[in-house]
C-alpha positions in Angstrom: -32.1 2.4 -40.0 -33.2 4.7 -37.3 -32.3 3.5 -33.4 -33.9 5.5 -30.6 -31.9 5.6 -27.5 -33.6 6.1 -24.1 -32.0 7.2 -20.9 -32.9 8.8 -17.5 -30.5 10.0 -14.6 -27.0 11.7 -13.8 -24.1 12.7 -16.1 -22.3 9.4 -15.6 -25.8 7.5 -16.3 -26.0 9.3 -19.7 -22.6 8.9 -20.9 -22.5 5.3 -21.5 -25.3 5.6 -23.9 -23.3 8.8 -25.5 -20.8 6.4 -26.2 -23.3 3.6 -27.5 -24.8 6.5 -29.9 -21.0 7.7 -31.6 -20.4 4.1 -32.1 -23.7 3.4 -34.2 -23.6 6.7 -35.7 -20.0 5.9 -37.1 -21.3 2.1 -38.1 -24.1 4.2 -40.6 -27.5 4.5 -38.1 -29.4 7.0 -37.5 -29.3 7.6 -33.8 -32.0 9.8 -31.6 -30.9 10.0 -27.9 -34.1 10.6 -25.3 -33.7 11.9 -22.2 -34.2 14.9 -19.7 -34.0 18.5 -21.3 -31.1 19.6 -18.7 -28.7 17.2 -20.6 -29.9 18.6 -24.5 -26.5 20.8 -25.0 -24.4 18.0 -23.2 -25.6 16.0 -25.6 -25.7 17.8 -28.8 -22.5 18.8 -28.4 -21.3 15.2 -29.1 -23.0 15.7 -33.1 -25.6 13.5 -32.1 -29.6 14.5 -32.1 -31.6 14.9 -29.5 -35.4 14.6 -28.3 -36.0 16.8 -24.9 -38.3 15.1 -22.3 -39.7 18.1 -20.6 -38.6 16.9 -17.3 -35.2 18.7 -15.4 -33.5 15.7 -13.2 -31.4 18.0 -11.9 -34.3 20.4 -10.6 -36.4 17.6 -9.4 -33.9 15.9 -7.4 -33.0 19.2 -6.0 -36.3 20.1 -5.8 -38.8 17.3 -5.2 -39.7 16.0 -1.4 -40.1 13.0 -1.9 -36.8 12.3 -3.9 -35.0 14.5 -0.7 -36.6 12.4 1.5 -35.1 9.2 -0.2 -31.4 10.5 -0.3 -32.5 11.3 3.1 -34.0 7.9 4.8 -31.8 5.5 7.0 -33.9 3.0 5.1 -34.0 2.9 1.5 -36.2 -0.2 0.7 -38.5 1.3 3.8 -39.0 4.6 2.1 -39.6 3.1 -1.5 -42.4 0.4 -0.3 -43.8 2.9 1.5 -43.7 5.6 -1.1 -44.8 2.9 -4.4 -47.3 5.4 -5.7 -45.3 8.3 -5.2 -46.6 11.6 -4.9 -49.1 13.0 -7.2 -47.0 15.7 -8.8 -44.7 13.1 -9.5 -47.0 10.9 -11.2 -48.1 13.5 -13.6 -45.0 14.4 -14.3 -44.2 10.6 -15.2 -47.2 9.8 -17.6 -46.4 12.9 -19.2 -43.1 11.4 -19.3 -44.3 8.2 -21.0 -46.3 10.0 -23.9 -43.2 12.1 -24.6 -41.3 8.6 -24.7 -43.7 6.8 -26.8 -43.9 10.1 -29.1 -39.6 10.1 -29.7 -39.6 6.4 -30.5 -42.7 5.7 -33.4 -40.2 5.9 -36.5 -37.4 4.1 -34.4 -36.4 0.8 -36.3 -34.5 -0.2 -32.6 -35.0 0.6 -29.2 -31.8 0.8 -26.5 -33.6 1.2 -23.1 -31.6 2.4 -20.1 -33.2 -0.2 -16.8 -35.3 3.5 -15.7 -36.8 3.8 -19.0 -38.9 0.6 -18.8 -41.4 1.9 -21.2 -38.8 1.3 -24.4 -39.3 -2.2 -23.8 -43.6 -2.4 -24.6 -43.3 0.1 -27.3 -40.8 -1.9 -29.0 -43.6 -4.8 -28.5 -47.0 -3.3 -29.4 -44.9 -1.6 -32.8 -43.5 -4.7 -34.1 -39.8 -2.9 -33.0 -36.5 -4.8 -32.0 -35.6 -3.6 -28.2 -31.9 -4.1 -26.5 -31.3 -3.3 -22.6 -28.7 -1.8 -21.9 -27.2 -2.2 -18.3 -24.8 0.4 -16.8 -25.1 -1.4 -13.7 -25.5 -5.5 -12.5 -29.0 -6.0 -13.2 -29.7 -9.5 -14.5 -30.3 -12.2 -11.8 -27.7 -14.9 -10.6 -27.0 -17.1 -7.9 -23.5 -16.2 -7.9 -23.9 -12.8 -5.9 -26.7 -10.4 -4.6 -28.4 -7.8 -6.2 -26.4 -4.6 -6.1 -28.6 -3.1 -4.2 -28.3 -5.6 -1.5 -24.6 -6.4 -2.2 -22.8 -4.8 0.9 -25.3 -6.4 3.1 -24.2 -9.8 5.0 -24.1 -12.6 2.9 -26.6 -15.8 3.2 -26.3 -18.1 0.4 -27.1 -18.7 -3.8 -31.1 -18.8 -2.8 -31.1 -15.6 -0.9 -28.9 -14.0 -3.8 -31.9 -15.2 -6.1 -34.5 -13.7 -3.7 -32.5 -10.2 -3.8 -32.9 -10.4 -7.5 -36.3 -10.9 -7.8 -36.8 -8.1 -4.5 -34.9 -5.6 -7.0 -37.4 -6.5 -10.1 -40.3 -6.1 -8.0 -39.3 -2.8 -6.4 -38.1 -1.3 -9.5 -40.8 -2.1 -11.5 -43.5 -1.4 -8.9 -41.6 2.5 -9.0 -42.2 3.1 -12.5 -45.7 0.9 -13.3 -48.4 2.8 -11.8 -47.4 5.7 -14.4 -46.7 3.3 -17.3 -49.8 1.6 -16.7 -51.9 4.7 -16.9 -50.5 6.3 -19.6 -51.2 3.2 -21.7 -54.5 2.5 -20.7 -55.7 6.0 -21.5 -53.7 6.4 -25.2 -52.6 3.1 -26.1 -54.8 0.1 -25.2 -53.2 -2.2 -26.9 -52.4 -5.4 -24.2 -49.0 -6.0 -23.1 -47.9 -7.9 -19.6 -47.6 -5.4 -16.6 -47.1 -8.2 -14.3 -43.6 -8.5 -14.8 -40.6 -6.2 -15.2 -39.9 -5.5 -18.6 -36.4 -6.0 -17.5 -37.1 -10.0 -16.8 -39.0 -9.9 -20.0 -36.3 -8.7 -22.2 -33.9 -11.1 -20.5 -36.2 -14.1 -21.1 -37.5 -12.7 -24.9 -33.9 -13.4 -26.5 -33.4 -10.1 -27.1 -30.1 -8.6 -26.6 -29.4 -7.3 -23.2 -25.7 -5.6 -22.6 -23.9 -5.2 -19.1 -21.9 -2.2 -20.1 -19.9 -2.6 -17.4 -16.3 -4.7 -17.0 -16.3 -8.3 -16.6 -13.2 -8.1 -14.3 -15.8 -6.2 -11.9 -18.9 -8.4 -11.5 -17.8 -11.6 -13.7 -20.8 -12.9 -15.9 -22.7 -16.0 -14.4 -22.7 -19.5 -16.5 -26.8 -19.5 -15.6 -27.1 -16.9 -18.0 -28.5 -17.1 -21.8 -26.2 -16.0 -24.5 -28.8 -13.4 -25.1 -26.7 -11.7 -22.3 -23.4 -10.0 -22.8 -21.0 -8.3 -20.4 -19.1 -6.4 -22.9 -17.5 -4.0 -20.8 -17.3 -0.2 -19.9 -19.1 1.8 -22.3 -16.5 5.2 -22.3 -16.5 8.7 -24.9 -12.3 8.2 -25.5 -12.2 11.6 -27.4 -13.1 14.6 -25.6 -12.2 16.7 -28.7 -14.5 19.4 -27.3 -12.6 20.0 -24.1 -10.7 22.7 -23.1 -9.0 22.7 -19.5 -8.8 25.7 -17.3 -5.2 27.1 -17.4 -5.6 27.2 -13.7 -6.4 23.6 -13.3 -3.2 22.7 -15.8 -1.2 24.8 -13.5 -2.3 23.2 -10.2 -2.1 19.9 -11.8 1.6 20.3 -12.5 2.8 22.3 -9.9 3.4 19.3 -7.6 2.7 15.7 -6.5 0.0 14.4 -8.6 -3.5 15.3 -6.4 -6.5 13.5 -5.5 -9.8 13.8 -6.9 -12.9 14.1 -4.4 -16.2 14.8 -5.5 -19.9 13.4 -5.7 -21.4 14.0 -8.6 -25.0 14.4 -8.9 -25.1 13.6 -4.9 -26.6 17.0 -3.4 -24.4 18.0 -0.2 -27.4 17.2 2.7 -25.3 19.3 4.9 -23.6 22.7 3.7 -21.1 22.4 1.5 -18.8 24.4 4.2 -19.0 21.5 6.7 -18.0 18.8 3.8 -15.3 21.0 2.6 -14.1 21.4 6.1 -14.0 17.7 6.7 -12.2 17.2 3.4 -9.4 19.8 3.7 -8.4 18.2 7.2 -8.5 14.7 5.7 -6.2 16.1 2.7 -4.2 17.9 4.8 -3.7 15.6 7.2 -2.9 12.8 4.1 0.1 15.0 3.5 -2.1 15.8 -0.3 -3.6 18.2 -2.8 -6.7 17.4 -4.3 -9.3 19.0 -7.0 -12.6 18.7 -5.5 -15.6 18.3 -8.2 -18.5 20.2 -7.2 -20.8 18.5 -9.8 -24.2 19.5 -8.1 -23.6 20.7 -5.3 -23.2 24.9 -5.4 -20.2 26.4 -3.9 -21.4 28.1 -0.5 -17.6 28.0 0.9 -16.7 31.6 1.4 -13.3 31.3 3.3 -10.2 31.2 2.3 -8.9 28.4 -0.4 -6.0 26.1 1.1 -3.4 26.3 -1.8 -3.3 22.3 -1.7 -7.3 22.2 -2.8 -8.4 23.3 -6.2 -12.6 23.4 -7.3 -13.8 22.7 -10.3 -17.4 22.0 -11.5 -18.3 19.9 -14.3 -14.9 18.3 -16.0 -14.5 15.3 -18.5 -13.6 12.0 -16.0 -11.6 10.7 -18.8 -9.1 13.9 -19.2 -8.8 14.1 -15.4 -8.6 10.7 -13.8 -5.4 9.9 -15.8 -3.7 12.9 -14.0 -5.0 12.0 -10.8 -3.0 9.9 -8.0 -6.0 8.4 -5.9 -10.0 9.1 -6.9 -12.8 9.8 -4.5 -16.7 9.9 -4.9 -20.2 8.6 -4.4 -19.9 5.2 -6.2 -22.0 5.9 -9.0 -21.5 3.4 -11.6 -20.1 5.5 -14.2 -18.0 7.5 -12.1 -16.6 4.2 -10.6 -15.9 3.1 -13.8 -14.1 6.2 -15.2 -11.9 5.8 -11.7 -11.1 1.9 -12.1 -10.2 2.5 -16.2 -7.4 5.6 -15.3 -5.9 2.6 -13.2 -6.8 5.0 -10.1 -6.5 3.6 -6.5 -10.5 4.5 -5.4 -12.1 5.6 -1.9 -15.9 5.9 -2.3 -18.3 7.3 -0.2 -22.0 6.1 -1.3 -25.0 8.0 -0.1 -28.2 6.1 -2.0 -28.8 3.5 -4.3 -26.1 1.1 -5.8 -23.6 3.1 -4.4 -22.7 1.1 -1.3 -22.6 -2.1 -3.3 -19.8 -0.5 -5.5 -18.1 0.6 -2.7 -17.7 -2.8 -1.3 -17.0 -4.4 -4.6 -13.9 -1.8 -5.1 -12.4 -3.2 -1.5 -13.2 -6.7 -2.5 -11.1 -6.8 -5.8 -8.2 -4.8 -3.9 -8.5 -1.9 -5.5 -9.1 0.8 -3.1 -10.1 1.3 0.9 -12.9 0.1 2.8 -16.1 2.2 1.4 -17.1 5.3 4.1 -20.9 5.7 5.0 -21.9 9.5 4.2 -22.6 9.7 7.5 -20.0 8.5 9.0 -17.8 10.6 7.2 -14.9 12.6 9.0 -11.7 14.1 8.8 -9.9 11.2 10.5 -11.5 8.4 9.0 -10.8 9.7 4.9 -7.3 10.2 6.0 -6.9 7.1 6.9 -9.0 5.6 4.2 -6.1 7.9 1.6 -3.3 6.7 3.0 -4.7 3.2 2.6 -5.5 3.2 -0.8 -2.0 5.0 -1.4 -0.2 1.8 -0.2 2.5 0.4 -3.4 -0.1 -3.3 -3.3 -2.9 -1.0 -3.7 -1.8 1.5 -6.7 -0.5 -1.6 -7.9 -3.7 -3.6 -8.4 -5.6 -0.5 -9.3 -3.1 -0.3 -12.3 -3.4 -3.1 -13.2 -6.5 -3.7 -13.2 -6.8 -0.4 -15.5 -4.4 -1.5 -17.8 -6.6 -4.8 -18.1 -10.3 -2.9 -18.3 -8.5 -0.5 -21.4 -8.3 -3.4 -23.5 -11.9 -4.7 -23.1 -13.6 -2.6 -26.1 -16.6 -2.5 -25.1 -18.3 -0.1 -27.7 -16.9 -2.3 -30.5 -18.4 -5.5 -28.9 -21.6 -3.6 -28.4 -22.1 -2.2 -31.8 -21.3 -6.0 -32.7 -24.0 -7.2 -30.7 -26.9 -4.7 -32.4 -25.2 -5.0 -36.0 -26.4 -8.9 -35.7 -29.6 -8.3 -33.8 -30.2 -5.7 -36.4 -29.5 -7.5 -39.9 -31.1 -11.2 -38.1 -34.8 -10.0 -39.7 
């Protein structure tokens, strides 16, 4: 049986479906991961096959205004309700998207559709597939908390946590529908539901739906279905293709254990000069050494390299959290994870998104400091935020907490979850 797996953002938003795909390629299925040509050789180099949308994330979030613009704006939700349609480059570029989607999937047996990829969920309808969503993040609705997107904003009660959901279901799906909607008007026809997220329709179809993130971080809500699973992190344990720099190995051993700091797919707003300047101080100052991750940003720092700082670009997470003392990024959800399952003490510094929600969540459980706007970053308030996270009650927890999120298996419960789905005809 053939399962089509369909995915859109970062690094640390494919990877959890990287894992997903070893783990049914291992249990005998065919396995086809979809998702942005930039990622093909990332990808492939796990033995799995691929299908290239012809679509660059990495160039269009560099590159596109309007997505500038949103990493940009002071208010999020203000910029996306007034930017529903998006621009009309964009929104060619999406139903082109679409077609390529529906294209990758017509022999798939099963559909695995990341929360961006909405589409997986109507072709899985209109072909008489099975679908699964697959959440890297909190998506399904409760009364127990807030949407993640509103989750480090004041608190007000179970109904307004309801209203936050069902803010975040209209938002999203209002984002992707307009292209969705066109594209299958003009090639499909056949009828589906566009009033509704396909997100609150898988959730209410019975269909599997898998938080593939830890229970011990956002704990699963008794209002839910047992449709709905929390099985935990999703994470690639064997980076058999790896090969560390010498250098880095060096660095890493040659002292205290460092600190990581980096933020991903986050493009530096301001040079990457000023940032690194701000974070040398705040390292320095800590009394620590630290590997800075460049991930997207480019290296534009042409001074001289403090011998307590070493760059990298891309590295696996899982080989170099564990060697780590403290970790420090955006607050992606897969970054977060990766920090939280070495057992690392965690600072983060959100910029868009779901970002500030993990930050906050991170404080809450103990685990690390106070999150620190991108804004308001500076050279005295990481310091401070390091040495707080470095206190014994802090590494403590975060250890803990590791040791506990290690043991949850995830992959195995997931595979467990679409090897009944799959053989329940």
């Amino acid at each position: 049986m053939k399962i089509a797996i369909t995915t859109v953002g970062s690094r640390g938003d494919l990877q959890p479906f990287i894992s997903l795909g070893l783990g049914l390629k291992k249990a005998g299925y065919e396995v086809l991961i979809i998702s942005p040509k930039n990622e093909e050789d990332f990808v492939r180099s796990y033995g799995l096959n691929f299908y290239a949308l012809d679509v660059n994330i990495q160039e269009l979030m560099e590159g596109n205004n309007d997505v500038q613009e949103f990493a940009k704006a002071s208010n999020p939700f203000k910029f996306i309700i007034s930017h529903l349609k998006g621009s009309k480059n964009l929104k060619t570029l999406m139903i082109k998207t679409q077609r390529e989607i529906w294209n990758a999937c017509q022999d798939a047996d099963l559909i695995v559709f990341h929360p961006g990829m909405p589409i997986g969920y109507f072709i899985a309808q209109v072909n008489n597939k099975k679908s699964v969503l697959l959440n890297p993040f909190p998506v399904v609705a409760t009364k127990d908390y807030p949407s993640i997107l509103f989750y480090s904003l004041p608190r007000l009660g179970r109904a307004y946590n309801s209203l936050t959901h069902i803010i975040f279901y209209k938002v999203f799906w209002a984002l992707a529908k307009s292209a969705i909607v066109e594209f299958w008007t003009e090639n499909v026809q056949t009828k589906v539901d566009f009033k509704t997220s396909p997100i609150q329709q898988q959730i209410k179809s019975g269909g599997p739906v898998i938080n593939a993130y830890s229970p011990l971080t956002f704990q699963p809500s008794q209002e839910w279905a047992n449709n709905i699973q929390t099985v935990g992190s999703l994470i690639i344990e064997n980076e058999s293709n790896f090969i560390p720099p010498n250098e880095l190995e060096d660095f890493i051993r040659n002292g205290e254990p460092p600190i990581f700091i980096g933020f991903g797919s986050m493009k530096d707003i301001n040079s990457f000069t000023k940032t690194f300047e701000i974070i040398s101080k705040a390292v320095t100052k800590a009394k620590q050494r630290a590997v800075i991750g460049l991930g997207w940003t480019k290296n534009s720092f042409s001074g001289t390299m403090p011998d307590n700082i070493f760059l990298i670009e891309n590295i696996p997470f899982s080989w170099l959290f564990p060697q780590m003392k403290l970790v420090v990024h955006h607050g992606g959800a897969g970054t977060t994870a990766a920090g939280l399952i070495a057992g690392k003490p965690t600072i983060i510094i959100p910029h868009i998104a779901d970002q500030p929600g993990w930050g906050l969540r991170v404080y809450e459980l103990g685990v690390g400091s106070k999150p620190i706007s991108k804004k308001s970053l500076s050279a005295e308030n990481l310091s401070k935020a390091i040495m707080f996270a470095l206190q014994p009650k802090i590494v403590n927890a975060a250890n803990q907490l590791g040791q506990s999120m290690r043991t949850e298996n995830g992959i195995d419960k997931a595979i467990d979850i679409i090897n009944k789905y799959m053989n329940n005809k």
